[in-house]
C-alpha positions in Angstrom: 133.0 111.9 204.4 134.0 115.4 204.4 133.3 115.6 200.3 129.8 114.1 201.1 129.8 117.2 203.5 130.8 119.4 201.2 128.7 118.6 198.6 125.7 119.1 201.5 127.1 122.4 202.4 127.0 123.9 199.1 123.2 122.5 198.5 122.2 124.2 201.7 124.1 127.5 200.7 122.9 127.6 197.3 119.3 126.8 198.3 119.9 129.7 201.0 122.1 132.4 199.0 119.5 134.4 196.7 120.2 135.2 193.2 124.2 133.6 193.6 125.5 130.4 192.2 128.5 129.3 194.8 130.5 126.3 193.8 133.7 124.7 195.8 136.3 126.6 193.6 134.8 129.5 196.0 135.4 127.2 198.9 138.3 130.4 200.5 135.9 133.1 199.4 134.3 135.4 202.4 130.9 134.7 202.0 130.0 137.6 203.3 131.6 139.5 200.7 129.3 137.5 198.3 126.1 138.2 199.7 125.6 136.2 203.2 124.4 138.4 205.8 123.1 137.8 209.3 119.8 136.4 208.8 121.2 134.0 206.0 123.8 133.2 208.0 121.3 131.4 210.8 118.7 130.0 208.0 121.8 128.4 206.7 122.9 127.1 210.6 119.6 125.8 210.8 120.0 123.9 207.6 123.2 122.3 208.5 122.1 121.3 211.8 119.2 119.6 210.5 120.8 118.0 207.6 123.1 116.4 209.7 121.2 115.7 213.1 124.0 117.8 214.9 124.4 120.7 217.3 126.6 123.6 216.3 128.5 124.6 219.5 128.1 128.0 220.1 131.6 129.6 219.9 131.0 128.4 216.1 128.0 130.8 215.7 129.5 133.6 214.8 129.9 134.7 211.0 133.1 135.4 211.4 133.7 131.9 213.0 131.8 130.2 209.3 132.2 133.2 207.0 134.0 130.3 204.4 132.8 126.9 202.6 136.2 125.9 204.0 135.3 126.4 207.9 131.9 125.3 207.6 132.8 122.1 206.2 135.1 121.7 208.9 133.2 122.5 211.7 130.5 120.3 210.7 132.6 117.9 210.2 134.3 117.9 213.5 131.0 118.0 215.2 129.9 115.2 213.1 133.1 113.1 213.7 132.9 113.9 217.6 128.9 112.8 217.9 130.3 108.9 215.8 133.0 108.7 218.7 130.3 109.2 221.6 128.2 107.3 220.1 131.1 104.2 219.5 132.0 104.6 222.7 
């Protein structure tokens, strides 16, 4: 799953970042040293949480906390893996 969520990320990004091309070899770069600022950075939140029916939790919300392709991807994942194990249970 976590390529299918990778590939998602990188949509969302890309249809978010203006006037930049981002692909996963950039997966380690700060994003904000590419171009994300602030307001991006919660169009691209919105995105993500919409895209995958989820609900970042709010310690994650925090450019700093996302600032990669590498910790997005994991945090949505996580999020995404806890919400199938409520919902098995």
């Amino acid at each position: 799953m976590t390529k299918d969520i990778l590939n998602k990320v990188l949509r969302i990004l890309n249809a978010n970042m203006k006037n930049i091309e981002i692909t996963s070899e950039q997966k380690e770069d700060d994003l904000s040293t590419i171009g994300l600022d602030s307001i991006t950075f919660i169009h691209i939140i919105v995105a993500l949480e919409e895209e995958f029916y989820i609900e970042i939790p709010d310690e994650y919300l925090l450019l700093t906390k996302m600032n990669t392709i590498s910790k997005m991807t994991e945090v949505v994942s996580a999020v995404v893996d806890r919400q199938k194990i409520a919902i098995d249970e």
